[in-house]
KEKE-3310 file (N, C-alpha, C; in steps of 0.2 Angstrom, whole numbers, plus 5000, padded with zeros to 4 digits):
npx = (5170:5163:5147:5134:5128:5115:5104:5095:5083:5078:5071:5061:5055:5050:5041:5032:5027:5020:5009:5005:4998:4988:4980:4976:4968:4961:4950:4948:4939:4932:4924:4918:4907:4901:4884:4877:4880:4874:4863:4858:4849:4837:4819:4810:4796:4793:4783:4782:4785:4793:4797:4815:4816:4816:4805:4805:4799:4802:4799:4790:4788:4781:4771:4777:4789:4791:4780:4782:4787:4803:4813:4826:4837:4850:4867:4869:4881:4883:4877:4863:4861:4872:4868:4863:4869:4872:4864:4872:4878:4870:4864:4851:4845:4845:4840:4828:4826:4826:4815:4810:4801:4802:4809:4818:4827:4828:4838:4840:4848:4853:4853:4856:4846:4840:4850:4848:4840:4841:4847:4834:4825:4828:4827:4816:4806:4808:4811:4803:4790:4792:4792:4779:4771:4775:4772:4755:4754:4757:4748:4755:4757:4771:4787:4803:4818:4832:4847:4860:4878:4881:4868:4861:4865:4856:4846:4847:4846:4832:4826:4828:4820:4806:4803:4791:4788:4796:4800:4809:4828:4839:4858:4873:4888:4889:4894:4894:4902:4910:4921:4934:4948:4955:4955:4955:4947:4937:4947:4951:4938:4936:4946:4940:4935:4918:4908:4915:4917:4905:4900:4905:4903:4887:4878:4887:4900:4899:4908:4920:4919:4921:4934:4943:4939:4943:4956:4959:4963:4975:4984:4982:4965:4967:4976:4982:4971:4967:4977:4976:4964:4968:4970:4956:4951:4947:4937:4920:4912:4918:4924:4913:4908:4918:4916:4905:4907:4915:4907:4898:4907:4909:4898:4893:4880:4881:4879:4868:4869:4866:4863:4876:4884:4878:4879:4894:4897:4891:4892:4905:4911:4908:4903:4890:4879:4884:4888:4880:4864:4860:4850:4838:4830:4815:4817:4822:4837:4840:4849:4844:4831:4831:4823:4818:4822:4841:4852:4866:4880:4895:4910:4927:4936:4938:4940:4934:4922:4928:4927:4929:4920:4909:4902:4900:4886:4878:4879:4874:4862:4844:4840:4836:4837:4849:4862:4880:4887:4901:4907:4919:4928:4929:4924:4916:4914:4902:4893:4896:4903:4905:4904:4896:4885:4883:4883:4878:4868:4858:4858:4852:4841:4836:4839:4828:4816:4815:4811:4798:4787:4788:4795:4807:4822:4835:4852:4855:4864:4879)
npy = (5057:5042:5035:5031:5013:5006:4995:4978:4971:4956:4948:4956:4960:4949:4946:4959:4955:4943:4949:4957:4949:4940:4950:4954:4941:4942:4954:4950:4940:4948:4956:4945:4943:4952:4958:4968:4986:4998:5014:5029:5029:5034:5033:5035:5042:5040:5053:5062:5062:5069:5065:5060:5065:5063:5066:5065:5061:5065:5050:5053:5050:5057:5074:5089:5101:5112:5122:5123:5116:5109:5108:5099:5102:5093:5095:5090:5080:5073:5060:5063:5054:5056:5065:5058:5044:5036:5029:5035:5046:5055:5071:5073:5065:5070:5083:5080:5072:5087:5090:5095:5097:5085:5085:5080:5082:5070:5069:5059:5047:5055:5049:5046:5054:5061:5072:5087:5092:5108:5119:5129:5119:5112:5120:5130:5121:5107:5108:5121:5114:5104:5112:5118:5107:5102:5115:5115:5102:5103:5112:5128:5144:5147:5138:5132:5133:5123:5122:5113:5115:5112:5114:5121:5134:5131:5133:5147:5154:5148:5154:5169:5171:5167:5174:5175:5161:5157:5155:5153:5154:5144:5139:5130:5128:5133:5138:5154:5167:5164:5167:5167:5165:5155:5135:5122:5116:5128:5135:5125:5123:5138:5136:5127:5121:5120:5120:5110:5098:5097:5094:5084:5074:5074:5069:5072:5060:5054:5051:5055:5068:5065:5061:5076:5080:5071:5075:5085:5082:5073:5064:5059:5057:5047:5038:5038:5036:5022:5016:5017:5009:4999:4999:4996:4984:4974:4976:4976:4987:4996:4996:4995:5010:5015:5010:5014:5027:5026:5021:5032:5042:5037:5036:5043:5053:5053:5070:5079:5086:5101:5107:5107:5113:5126:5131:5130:5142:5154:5152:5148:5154:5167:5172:5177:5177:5186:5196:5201:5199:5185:5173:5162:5150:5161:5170:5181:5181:5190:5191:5202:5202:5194:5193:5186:5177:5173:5163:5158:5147:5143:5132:5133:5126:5123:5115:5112:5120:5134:5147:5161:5159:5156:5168:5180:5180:5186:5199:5202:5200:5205:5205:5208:5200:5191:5180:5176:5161:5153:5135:5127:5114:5105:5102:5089:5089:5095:5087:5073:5075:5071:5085:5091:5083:5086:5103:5109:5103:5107:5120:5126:5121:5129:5141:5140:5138:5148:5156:5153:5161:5169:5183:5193:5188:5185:5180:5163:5153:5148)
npz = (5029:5032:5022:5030:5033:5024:5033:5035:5040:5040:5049:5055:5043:5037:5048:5046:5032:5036:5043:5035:5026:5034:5038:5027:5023:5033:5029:5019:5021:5029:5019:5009:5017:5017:5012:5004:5000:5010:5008:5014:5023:5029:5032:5018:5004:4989:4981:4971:4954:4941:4923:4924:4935:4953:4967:4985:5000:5018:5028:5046:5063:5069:5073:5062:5069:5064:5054:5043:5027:5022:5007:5001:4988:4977:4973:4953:4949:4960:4970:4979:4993:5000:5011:5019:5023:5032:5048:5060:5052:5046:5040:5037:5047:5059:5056:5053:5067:5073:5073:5060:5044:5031:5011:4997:4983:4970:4956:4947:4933:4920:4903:4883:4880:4887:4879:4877:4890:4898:4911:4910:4911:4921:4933:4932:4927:4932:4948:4951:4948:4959:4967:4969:4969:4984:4991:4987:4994:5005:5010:5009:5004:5003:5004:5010:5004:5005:4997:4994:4989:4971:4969:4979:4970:4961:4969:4973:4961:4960:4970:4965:4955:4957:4971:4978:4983:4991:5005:5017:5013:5013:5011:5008:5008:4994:4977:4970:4968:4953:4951:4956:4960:4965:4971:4961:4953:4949:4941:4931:4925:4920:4908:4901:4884:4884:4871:4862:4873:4875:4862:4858:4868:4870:4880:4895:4902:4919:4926:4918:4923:4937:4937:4938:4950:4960:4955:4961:4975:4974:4977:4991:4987:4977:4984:4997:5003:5001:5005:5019:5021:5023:5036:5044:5036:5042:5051:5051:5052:5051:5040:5031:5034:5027:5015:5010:5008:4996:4986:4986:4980:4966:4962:4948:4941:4924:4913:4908:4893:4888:4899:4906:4897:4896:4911:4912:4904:4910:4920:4926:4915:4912:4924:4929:4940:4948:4940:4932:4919:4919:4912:4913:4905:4899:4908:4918:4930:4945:4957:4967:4969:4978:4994:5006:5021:5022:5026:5025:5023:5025:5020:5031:5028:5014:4997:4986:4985:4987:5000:4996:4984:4989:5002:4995:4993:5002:5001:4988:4990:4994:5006:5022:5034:5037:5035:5038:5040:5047:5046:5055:5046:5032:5014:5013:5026:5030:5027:5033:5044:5063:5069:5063:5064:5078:5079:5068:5062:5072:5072:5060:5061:5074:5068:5058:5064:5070:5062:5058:5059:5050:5053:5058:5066:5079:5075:5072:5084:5089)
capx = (5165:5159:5140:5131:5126:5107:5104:5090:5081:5073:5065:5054:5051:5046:5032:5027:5025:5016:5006:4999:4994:4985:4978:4971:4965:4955:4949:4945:4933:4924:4920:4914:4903:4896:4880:4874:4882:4868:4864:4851:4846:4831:4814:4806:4791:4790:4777:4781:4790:4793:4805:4817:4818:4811:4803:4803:4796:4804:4794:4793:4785:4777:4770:4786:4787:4791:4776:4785:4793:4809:4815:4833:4841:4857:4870:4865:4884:4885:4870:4861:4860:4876:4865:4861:4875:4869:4860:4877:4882:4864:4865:4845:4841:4846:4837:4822:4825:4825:4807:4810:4797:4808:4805:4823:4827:4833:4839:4841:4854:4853:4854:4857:4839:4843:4858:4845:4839:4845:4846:4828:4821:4829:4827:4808:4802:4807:4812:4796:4785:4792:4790:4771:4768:4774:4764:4748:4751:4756:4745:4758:4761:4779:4790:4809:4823:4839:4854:4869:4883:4878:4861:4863:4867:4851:4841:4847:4842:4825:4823:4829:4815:4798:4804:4785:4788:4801:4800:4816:4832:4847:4862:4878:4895:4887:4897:4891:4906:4915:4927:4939:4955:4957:4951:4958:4940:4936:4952:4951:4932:4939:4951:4939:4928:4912:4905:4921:4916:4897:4898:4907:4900:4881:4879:4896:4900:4900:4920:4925:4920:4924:4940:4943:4935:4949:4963:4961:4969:4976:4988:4975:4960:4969:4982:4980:4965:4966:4983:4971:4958:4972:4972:4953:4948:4946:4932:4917:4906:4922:4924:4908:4909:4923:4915:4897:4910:4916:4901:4896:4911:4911:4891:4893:4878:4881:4879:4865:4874:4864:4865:4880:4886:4877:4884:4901:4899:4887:4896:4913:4915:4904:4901:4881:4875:4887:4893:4873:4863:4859:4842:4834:4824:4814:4816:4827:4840:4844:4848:4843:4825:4830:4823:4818:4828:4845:4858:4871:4884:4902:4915:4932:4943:4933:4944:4930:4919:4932:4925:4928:4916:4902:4904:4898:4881:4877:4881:4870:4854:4842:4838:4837:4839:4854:4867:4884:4888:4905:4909:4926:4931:4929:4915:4911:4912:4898:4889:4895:4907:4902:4904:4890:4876:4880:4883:4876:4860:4854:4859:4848:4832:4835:4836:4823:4810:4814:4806:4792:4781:4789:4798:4816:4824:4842:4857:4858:4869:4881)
capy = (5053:5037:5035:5027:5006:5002:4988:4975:4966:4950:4944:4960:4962:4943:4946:4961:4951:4938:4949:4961:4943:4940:4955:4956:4938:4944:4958:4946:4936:4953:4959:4942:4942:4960:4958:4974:4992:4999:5021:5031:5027:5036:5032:5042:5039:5044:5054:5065:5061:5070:5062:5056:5070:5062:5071:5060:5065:5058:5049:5054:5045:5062:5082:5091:5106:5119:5118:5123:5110:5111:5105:5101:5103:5092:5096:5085:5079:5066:5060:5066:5051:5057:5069:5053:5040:5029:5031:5042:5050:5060:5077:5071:5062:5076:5087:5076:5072:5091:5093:5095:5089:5085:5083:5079:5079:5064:5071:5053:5048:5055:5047:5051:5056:5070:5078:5096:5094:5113:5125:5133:5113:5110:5126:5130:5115:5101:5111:5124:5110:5101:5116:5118:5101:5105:5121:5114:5096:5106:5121:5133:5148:5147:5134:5132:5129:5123:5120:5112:5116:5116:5112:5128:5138:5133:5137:5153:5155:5147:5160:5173:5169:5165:5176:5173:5153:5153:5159:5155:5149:5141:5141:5125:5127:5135:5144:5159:5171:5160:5174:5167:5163:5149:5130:5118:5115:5134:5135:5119:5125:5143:5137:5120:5123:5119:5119:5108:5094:5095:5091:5077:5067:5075:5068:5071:5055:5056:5050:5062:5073:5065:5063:5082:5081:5066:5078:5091:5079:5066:5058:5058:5054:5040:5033:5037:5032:5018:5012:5020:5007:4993:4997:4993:4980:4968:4977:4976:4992:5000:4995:4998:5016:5017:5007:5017:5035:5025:5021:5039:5045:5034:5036:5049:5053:5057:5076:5084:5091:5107:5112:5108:5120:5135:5131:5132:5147:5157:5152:5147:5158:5173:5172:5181:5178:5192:5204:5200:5196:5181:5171:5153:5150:5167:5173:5185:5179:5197:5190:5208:5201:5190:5196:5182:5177:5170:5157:5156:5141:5141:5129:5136:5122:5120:5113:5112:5126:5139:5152:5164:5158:5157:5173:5186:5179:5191:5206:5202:5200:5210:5203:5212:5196:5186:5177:5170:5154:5148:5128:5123:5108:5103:5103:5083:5088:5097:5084:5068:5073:5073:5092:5091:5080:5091:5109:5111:5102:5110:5126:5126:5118:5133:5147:5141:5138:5157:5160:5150:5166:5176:5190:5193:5188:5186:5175:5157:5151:5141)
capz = (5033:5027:5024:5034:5029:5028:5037:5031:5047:5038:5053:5056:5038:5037:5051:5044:5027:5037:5048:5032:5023:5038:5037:5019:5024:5035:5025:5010:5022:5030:5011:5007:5022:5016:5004:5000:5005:5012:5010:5013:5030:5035:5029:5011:5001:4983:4981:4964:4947:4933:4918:4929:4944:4957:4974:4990:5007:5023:5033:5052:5069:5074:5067:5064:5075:5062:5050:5034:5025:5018:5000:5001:4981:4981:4965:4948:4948:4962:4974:4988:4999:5004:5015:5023:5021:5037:5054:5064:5047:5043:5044:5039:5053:5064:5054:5057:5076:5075:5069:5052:5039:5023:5005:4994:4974:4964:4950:4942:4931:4913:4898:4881:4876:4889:4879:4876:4894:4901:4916:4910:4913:4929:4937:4929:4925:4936:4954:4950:4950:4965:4974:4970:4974:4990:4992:4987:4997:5013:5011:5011:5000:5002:5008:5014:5000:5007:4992:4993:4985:4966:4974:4982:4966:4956:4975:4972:4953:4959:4975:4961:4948:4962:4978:4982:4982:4995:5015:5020:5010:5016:5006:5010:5002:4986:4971:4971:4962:4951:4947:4961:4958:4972:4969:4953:4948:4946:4935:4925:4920:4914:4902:4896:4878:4885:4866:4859:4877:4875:4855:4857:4870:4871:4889:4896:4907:4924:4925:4914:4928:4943:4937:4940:4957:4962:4955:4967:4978:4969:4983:4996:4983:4975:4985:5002:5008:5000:5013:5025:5021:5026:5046:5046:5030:5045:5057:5047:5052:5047:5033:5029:5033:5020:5006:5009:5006:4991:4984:4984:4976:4962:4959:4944:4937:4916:4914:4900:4890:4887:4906:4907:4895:4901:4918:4912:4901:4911:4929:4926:4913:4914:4932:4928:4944:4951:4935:4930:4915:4916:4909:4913:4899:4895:4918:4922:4937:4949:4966:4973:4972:4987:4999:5009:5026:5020:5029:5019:5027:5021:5026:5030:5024:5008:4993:4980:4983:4992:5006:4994:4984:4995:5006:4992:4991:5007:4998:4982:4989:4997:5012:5027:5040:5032:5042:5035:5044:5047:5048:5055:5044:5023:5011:5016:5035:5031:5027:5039:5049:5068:5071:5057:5065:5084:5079:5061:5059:5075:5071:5055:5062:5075:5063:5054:5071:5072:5057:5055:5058:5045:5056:5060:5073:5081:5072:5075:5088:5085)
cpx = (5162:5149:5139:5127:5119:5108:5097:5088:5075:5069:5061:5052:5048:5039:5030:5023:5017:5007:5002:4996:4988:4978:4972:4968:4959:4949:4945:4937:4927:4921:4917:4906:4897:4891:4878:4878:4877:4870:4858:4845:4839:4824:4811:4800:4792:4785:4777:4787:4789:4798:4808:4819:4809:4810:4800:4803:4798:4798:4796:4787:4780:4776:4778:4785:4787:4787:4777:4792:4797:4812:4822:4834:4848:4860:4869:4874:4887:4877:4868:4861:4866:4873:4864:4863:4871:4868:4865:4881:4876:4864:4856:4842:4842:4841:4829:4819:4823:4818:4808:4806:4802:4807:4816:4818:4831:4833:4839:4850:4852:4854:4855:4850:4839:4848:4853:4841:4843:4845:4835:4824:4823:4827:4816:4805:4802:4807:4806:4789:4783:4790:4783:4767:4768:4770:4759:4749:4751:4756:4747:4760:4768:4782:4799:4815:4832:4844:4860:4872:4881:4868:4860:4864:4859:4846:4841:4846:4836:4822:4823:4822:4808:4802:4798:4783:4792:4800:4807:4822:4840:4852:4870:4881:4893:4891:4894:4895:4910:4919:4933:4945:4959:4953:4953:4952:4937:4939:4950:4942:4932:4939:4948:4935:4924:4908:4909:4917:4909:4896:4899:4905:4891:4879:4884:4896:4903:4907:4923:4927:4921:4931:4944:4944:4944:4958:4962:4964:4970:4980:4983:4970:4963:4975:4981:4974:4964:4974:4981:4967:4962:4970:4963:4947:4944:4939:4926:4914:4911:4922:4919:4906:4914:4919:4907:4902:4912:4912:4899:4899:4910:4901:4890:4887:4881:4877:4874:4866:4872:4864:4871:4884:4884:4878:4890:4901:4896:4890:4902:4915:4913:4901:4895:4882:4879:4889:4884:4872:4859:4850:4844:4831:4820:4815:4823:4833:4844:4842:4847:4835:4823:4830:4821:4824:4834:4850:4862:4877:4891:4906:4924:4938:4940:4937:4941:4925:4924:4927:4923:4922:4907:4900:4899:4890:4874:4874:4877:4863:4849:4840:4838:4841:4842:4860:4871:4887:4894:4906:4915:4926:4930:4923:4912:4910:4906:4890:4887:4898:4902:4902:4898:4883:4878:4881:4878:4870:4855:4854:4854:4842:4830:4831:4831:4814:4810:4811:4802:4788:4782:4792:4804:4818:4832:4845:4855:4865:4871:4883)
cpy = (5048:5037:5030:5019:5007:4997:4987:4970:4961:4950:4949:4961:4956:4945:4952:4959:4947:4941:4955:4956:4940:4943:4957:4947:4938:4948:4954:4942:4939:4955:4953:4943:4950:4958:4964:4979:4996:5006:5020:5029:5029:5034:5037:5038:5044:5045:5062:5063:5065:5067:5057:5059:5065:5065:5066:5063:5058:5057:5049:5052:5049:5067:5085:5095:5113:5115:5118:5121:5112:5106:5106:5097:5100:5096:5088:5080:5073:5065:5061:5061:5053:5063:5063:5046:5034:5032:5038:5047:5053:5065:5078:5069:5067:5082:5086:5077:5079:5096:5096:5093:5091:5082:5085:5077:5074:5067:5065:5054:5050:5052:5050:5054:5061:5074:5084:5098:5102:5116:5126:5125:5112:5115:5129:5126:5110:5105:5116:5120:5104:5105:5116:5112:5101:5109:5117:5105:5099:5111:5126:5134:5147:5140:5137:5130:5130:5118:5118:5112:5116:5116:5119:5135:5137:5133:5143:5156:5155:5154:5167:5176:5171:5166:5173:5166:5152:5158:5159:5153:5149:5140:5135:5125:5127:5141:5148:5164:5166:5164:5172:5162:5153:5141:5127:5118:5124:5135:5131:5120:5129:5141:5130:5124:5117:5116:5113:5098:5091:5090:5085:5071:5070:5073:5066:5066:5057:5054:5053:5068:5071:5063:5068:5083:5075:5070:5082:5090:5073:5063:5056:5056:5046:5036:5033:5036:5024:5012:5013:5013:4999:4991:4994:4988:4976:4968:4979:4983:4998:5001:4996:5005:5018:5015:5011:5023:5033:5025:5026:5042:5041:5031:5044:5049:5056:5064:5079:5089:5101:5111:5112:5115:5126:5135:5134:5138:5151:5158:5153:5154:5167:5173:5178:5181:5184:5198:5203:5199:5189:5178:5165:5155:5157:5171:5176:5184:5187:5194:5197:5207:5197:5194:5193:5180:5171:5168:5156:5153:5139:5137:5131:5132:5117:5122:5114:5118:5132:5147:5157:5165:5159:5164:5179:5186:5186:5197:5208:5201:5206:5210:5206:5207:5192:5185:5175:5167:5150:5142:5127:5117:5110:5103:5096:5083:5089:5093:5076:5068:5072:5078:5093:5091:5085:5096:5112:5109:5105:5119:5129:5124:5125:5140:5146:5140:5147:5160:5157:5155:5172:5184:5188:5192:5187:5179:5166:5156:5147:5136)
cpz = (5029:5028:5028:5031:5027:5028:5035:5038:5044:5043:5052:5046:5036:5042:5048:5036:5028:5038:5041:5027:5026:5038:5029:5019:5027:5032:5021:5015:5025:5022:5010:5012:5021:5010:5000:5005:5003:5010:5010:5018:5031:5029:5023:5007:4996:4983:4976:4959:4943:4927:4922:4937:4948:4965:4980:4997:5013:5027:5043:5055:5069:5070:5067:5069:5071:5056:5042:5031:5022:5013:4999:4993:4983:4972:4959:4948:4952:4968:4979:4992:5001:5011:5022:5021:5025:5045:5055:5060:5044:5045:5042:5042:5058:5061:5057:5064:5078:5074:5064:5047:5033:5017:5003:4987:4972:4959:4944:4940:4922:4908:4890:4877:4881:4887:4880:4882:4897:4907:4915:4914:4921:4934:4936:4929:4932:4947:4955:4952:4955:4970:4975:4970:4981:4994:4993:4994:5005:5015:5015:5006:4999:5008:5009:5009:5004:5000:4994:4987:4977:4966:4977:4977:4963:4964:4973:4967:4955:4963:4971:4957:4954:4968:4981:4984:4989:5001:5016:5014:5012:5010:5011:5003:4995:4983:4970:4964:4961:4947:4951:4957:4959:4968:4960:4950:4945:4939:4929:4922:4916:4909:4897:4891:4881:4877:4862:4865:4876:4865:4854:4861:4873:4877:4890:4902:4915:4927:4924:4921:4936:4943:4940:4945:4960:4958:4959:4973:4979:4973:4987:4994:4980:4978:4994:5006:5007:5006:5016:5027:5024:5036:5047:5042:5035:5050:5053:5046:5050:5041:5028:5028:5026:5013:5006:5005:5000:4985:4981:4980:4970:4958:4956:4941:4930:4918:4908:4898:4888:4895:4908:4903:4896:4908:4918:4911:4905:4919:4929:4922:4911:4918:4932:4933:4949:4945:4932:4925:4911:4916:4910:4908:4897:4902:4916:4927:4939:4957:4970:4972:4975:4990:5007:5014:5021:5026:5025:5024:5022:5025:5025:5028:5018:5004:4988:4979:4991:4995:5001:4988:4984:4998:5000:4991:4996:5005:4991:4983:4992:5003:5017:5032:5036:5038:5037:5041:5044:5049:5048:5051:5034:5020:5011:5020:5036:5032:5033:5044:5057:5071:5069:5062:5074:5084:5074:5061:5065:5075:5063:5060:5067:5072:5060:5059:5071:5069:5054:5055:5054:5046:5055:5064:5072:5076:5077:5077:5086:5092)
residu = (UNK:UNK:UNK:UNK:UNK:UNK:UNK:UNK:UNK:UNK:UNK:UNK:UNK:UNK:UNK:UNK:UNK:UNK:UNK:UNK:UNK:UNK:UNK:UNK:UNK:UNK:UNK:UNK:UNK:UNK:UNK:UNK:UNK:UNK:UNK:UNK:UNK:UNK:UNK:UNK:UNK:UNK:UNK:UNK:UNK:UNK:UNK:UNK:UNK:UNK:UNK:UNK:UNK:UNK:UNK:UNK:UNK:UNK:UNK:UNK:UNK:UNK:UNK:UNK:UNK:UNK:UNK:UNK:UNK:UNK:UNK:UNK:UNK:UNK:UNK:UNK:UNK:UNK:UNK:UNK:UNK:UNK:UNK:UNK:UNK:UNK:UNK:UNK:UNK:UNK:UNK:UNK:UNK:UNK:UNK:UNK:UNK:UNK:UNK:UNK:UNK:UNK:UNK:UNK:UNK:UNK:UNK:UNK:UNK:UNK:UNK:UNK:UNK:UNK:UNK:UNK:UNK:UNK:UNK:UNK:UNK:UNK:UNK:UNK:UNK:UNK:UNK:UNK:UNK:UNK:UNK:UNK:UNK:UNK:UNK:UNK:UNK:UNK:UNK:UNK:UNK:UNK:UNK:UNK:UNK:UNK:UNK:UNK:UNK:UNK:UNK:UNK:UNK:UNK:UNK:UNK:UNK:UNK:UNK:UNK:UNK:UNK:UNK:UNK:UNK:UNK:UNK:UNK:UNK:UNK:UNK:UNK:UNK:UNK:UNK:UNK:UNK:UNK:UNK:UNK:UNK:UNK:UNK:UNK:UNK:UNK:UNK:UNK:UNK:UNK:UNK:UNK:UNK:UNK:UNK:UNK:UNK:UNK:UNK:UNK:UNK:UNK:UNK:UNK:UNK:UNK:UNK:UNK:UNK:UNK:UNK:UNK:UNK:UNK:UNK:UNK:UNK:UNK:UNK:UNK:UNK:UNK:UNK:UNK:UNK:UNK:UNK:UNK:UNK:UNK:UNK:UNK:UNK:UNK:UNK:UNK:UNK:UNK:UNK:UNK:UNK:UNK:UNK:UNK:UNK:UNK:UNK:UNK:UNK:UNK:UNK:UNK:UNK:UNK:UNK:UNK:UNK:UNK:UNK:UNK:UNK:UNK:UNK:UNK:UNK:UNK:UNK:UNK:UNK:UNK:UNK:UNK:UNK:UNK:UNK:UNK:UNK:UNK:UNK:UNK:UNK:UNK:UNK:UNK:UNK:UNK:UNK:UNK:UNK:UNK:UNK:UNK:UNK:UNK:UNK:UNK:UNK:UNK:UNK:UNK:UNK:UNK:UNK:UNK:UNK:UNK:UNK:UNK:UNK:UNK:UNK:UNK:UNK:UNK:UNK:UNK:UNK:UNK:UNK:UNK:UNK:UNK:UNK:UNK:UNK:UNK:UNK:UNK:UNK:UNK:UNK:UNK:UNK:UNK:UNK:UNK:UNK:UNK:UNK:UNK:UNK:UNK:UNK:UNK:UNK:UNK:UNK:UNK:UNK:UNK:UNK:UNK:UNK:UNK:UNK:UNK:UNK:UNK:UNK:UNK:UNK:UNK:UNK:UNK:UNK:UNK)
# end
């Protein structure tokens, strides 16, 4: 049986020549037309600094409805305005709309006159002293810590350290056992020398390690979304959408080098916060003196922080009223998707209306 010829149809592949020329003509004169890519929609006022962490309070029309503020920790490794990308991508505007009053951290970007910034500073020092600004400015004993992802890791150290600081805490796509097997970044932190990476570049650059993050899936990180970005170069508000996600991804803060190293070895590679152990500067960290209401929110097709993960957090605390919270989608969905701004951000503002008076009550619905 003879093979089969391939046949070469010039015309249609002249128009499609033509017509993807066209196309990135177009493209070329929406970018120009673009001045600035805008994040970070929703209104804030700095209103604490320390170094370079800064503490910014959103500003809202009206009183909130739940009167204890919540301090959302993002992780130091890429930036919170992804929390609030642009107006229909906020999983903060929704919070808001849902009476929420909110207070966010900028971690900055560090430098090298932070290589011997560590854990004890972040965690005691700068997070500590954001919260008792909060307290004292909106005379409450305790307030509301919600974490994301490694954001989520040092909430849970903080709520660890000062139970009596914290009413509620919330808990999104946060490492919790890093004993799990699942996940390239778990792996590729194992088997890195932390002491060999910190010596050498004292503030490890934030490239180095987003590199990492863009292997985990490296066809669809670096190749596919960018043919993706061909079908709508030409529709601005699209393309805007994409170049604001870009943005994000490629806004690495550098890493101090003295936290990071007790990250790796203490998390990645002596996963303390579960086999125990571990010390912030001279505090003790035993998650069974959380005893405060926990939310703990996992998302089930989560590639960077895996289910597995997250889920044990449940079962190390002490908490009587603790919920874990499944999200259909990935650990960005959590953030913009639109499942996000109508299942998620009102299913939080709920649970936490339930327990503004400090009792127990039923699971949040989803």
């Amino acid at each position: 049986m003879k093979a089969p010829f391939l046949t070469f149809d010039s015309k249609n592949a002249t128009k499609e020549m033509f017509d993807l020329g066209q196309k990135m003509i177009k493209g070329a004169e929406t970018i120009m037309g673009i001045e600035e890519i805008d994040v970070g929609a929703s209104p804030k006022e700095l209103v604490f600094q320390q170094d370079k962490m800064k503490l910014y309070h959103y500003v809202r029309k009206d009183k909130p409805s739940c009167g204890v503020p919540v301090l959302i920790v993002y992780a130091l490794v890429n930036k919170e305005y992804m929390l609030d990308l642009q107006p229909d991508r906020s999983i903060v505007k929704k919070l808001l709309d849902h009476g929420l009053d909110l207070y966010i951290i900028n971690w900055g970007y560090p430098t090298k006159a932070d290589r011997y910034i560590g854990l004890d500073d972040y965690i005691n020092v700068y997070m500590s002293d954001a919260v008792d600004f909060i307290r004292e400015s909106s005379n409450n004993d305790k307030i509301n810590l919600m974490g994301i992802c490694q954001g989520g890791t040092f909430s849970t150290m903080f709520s660890a350290i000062y139970p009596e600081k914290v009413k509620n805490l919330i808990t999104l796509v946060t490492p919790i056992d890093f004993s799990i097997k699942k996940g390239l970044l778990f792996n590729w932190s194992k088997n890195i020398n932390p002491d060999t990476l910190i010596d050498a570049y004292g503030v490890v650059p934030g490239d180095f390690l987003n590199s990492g993050f863009l292997m985990l899936m490296p066809i669809t990180l670096n190749v596919g979304k960018y043919i993706g970005m061909l079908d709508v170069v030409g529709e601005k508000e699209k393309l805007l959408n994409f170049l604001r996600m870009e943005k994000w991804i490629f806004d690495s803060p550098d890493q101090a080098g003295e936290c990071l190293r007790q990250f790796i070895k203490d998390m990645y590679q002596g996963n303390k916060l579960v086999a125990g152990g571990l010390k912030i500067g001279d505090k003790d960290v035993n998650l069974k003196k959380i005893t405060m209401p926990l939310l703990n929110i996992y998302a089930s097709g989560d590639h960077i922080v895996p289910p597995a993960a997250t889920k044990p957090l449940n079962d190390l605390v002490s908490s009587t009223d603790k919920e874990l919270y499944e999200f259909k989608g990935g650990h960005i969905g959590v953030f913009v998707g639109a499942k996000s701004q109508k299942e998620l951000a009102p299913a939080i503002s709920d649970w936490l209306h339930k327990r503004a008076d400090g009792k127990p009550h039923k699971k949040a619905t989803k």
